[in-house]
C-alpha positions, 0 to 999 in steps of 0.5 A: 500500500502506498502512502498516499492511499492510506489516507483514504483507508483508514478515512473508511476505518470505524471501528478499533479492530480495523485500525489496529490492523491496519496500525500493525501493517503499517509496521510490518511494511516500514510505512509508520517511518512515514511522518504524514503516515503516522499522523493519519493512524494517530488521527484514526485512534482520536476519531474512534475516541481511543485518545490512549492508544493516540497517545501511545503512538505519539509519544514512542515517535522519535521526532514530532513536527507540528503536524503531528503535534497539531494532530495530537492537541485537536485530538485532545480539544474534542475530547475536551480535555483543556490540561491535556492540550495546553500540556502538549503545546507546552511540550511542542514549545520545549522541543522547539517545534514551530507552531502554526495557527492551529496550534495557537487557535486550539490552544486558546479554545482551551483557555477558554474552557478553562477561563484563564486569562492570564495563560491565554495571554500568554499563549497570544504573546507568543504567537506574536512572537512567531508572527500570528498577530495578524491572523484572523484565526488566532485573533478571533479566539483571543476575543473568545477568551476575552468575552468568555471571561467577561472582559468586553473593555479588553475585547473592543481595544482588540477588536478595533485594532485587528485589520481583519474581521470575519463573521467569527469575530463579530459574533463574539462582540455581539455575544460577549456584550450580550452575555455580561448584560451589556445588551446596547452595545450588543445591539450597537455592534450588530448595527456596526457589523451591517454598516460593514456588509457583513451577513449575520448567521445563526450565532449572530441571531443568537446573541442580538435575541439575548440582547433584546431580551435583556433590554426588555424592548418588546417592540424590538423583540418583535421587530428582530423575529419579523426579520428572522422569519424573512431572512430564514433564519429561525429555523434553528432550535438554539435560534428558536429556543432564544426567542422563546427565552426573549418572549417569555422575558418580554411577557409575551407568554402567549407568542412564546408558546407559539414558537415552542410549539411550531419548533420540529425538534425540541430538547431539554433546554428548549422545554427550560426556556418554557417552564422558566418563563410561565413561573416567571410571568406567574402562570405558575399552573402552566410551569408545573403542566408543562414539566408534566408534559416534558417528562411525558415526551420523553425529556429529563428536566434539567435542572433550569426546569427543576428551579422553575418548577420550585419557584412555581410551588414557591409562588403559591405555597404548594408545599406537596408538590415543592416536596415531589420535586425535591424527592425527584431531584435527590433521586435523579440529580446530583443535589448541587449548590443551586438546586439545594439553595432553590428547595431550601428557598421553596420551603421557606416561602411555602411555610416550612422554615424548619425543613428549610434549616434542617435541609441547609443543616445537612448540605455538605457545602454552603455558599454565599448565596445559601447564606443568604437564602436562609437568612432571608428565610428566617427574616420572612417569618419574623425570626429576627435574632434567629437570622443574626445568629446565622449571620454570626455563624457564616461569619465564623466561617470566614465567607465575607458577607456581600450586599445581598448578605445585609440586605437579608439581615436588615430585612429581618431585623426589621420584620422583628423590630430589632432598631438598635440591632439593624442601626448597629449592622448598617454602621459596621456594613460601611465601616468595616465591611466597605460595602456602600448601602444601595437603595435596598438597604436604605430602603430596610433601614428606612422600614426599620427606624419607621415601624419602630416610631423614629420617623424622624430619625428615618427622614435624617437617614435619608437626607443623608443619602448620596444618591437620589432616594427611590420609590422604595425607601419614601413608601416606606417612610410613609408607611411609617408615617401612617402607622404612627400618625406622623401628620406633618411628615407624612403629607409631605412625603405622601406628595413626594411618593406621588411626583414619583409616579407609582404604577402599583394600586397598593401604593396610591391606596397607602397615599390615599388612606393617609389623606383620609386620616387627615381628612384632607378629603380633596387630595383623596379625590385627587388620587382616586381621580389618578387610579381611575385615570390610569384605569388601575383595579385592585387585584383581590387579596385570597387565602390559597390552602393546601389539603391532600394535595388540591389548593383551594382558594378563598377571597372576601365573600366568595361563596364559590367553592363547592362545600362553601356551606360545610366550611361555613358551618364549621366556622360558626361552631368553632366561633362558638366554640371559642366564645363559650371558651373565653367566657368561662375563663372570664368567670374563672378570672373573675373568681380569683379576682383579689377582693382588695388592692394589693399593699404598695 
């Protein structure tokens, strides 16, 4: 066999018993001496995924050129293994073997994977020193590196200064910009890209969907989809499964169900994308039928749709159901960081704090955002000082406290009234711990000082604030103002709380309620005149009970439910009931009531 019909041999080889007889042929008849001849057999291990006996031929070579090395380190980036490859780049580098552009572009893929930004510009110096500065392979994969690691400013220095761009390039901008939530300027370089004459692709669309769905801009949202189905572009399912994601993000429910069900080919992610957006948008009936139906054809949730699925049951209290969950995911998943901080969350918002605490007992590692999930939890039920002695305990063990850290902690201390313990913490978030108090935390402080009396001492607070103070923090006064009869305080920041322009019914309710405690009737008309205006209807407040699993809802004076007149009978009995309790503990009071004064 000559060598240069090995190629095409071994091209035609798709199992290991065939190669190995061809690998022993070749010795026998001198034709591993060939340098391309080897390379072809290493080649053939890798693409039946025997790296080992790739390996093995690689390293028993006496001499290896960059082909063969090349061969070797492309082998290695498939089978995803970044260690190996940058390994054997370095072993090409000690041997004084020139690398190409493949070299360079394959070993900066694995930077990539492993997010390393200082060995990856390592790896570019030195294709500059062999001449590959202006490569538009190499370069491209720098940008990949760069956006990866979310190093946008770095990534737009060196977009601008390479002399040639392609598609590839561009790509990575627009999907850099729009994976750190910078989505206007991942708009602005597609725009860019178009002034240039370059065609998007799929990946592009990719990228500028994320981007819309980020900006919330529904309008443009509906605008790029127009544009893909013109161009033929949604024809993909990662394409088409952003736009359920850009839709769902949007509140278009409707349309994204629309896509999802027009999609010929559907996975994992794509059913995420749907579950994800229906707990979102509080359609939390619509999450937990679809990860029925997703398991019903055949898909495994993953674990987007198992968050989903306990942010639904969070959202109406299902505590049957979260617990479900929580039973599939120990048994199908790997219980992880995430999904263990999403039960314990699920149990704390559905009225189980201690099924929260015990499950955060029992996880083998906590991270900061399990911290402050249980914290937070024990803020929600009114367990103040049980929420600092968490906070204490974290602290013990050497993880920092971050903003969201302070904002569970003042929130909770708050819940419970803890005023000198909440003004002790903030102080101590700015001096010692440098975190400057955002709006959430002047908001809690501001709740804090109000629900305790000090109305004054929470207007100071925020007279003191660096920046502007928001909606937030001057409804909270109010509330204070409200609940403590602060009159001349409370009409002034009643008024201040309606220049800001709420779009929440609650909001002009609190404001009008405290006018009518004035009796300053015509300022309650006005704001009246303001709801009807903007066409704002109050949403019912209900009671949502959970019983063998069915949830029932009440509302004021609803006489729907099927066995209204069972439960309204049981409800008299138990007043009853109550009353003839509470009389016979007067007479009991009554009888061993002193009959004189005690001596002072």
């Amino acid at each position: 066999m000559q060598p240069k019909h090995l190629k095409a041999v071994l091209l035609a080889c798709k199992d290991e018993s065939t190669i190995t007889k061809i690998h022993a042929f070749m010795i026998k008849t001198n034709l591993s001496t060939h340098r391309n001849s080897v390379g072809r057999i290493i080649a053939s291990y890798a693409r039946i995924n025997d790296i080992a006996s790739a390996r093995k031929v690689f390293d028993e070579l006496p001499q290896r050129g960059v082909d063969t090395f090349n061969v070797m380190i492309i082998a290695c980036s498939r089978k995803e293994s970044p260690f190996e490859v940058l390994g054997l780049y370095n072993q090409m580098i000690k041997e004084s073997v020139r690398p190409d552009s493949s070299t360079f572009t394959v070993a900066l893929k694995a930077c990539v994977g492993l997010k390393d930004l200082k060995l990856g510009e390592q790896v570019w110096h030195k294709a500059v020193d062999f001449g590959y500065e202006n490569d538009v392979f190499v370069g491209s994969s720098l940008l990949n590196l760069y956006a990866k690691c979310g190093k946008m400013d770095k990534a737009m220095v060196f977009f601008d200064k390479m002399q040639r761009k392609d598609l590839v390039c561009w790509s990575c901008m627009i999907n850099g910009f729009a994976c750190i939530g910078q989505p206007r300027e991942a708009v602005d370089m597609y725009k860019r890209m178009r002034k240039e004459g370059i065609e998007e692709d799929e990946i592009v669309m990719v990228g500028l969907v994320q981007a819309c769905a980020n900006l919330g801009d529904s309008k443009l949202g509906l605008s790029l989809h127009g544009y893909m189905i013109r161009r033929n572009l949604d024809r993909d399912v990662t394409v088409q499964t952003s736009l359920v994601d850009m839709h769902a993000k949007n509140g278009h429910m409707v349309l994204a169900s629309h896509v999802f069900k027009d999609m010929s080919r559907k996975n994992v992610v794509s059913w995420g994308a749907l579950i994800s957006g229906f707990a979102q948008n509080g359609l939390v009936g619509n999450a937990l039928e679809f990860l029925v139906e997703m398991q019903s054809c055949g898909f495994e949730p993953d674990s987007v749709s198992l968050m989903s699925a306990l942010l639904a049951c969070a959202q109406i209290g299902f505590l049957k159901l979260g617990k479900s969950v929580h039973g599939y995911i120990v048994r199908r998943r790997e219980f992880d960081q995430v999904l263990g901080t999403a039960v314990i969350d699920m149990y704390s918002k559905c009225g189980a704090p201690s099924c929260a605490r015990a499950l955060f007992d029992r996880m083998d590692s906590r991270d900061l955002i399990s911290w402050n999930v249980i914290i937070a939890s024990y803020g929600v039920h009114g367990y103040g000082m049980e929420a600092l002695s968490l906070f204490l305990q974290m602290i013990e063990t050497k993880l920092k406290p971050d903003s969201c850290t302070f904002t569970s902690l003042l929130s909770a201390l708050s819940h419970s009234g803890l005023v000198e313990e909440g003004q002790y913490w903030f102080d101590l978030m700015v001096s010692e711990y440098k975190i400057q108090p955002s709006e959430k935390h002047y908001a809690c402080m501001v709740d804090l000082l109000s629900r305790g009396g000090q109305v004054e001492e929470a207007l100071e607070l925020i007279n003191s604030m660096k920046t502007v103070a928001g909606l937030a923090v001057w409804v909270a006064l109010l509330s204070g103002c409200y609940n403590h009869k602060m009159l001349l305080i409370g009409e002034v920041v009643a008024k201040k709380v309606l220049e800001l322009n709420p779009d929440e019914l609650g909001i002009h309710a609190l404001v009008s309620n405290f006018f009518a405690m004035e009796e300053k009737w015509d300022e309650v008309a006005g704001v009246r005149k303001i709801m009807k205006k903007t066409g704002m209807k109050k949403v019912p407040g209900y009671s949502l009970v959970e019983v063998n699993g069915d949830l029932h809802a009440f509302l004021v004076e609803d006489k729907s439910h099927h066995q209204h007149e069972n439960l309204k009978s049981m409800l008299d009995n138990l007043y009853q009931d109550m009353r003839g309790t509470r009389g016979l503990v007067g007479m009991m009071m009554e009888t061993k009531q002193p009959s004189s004064s005690p001596k002072q």
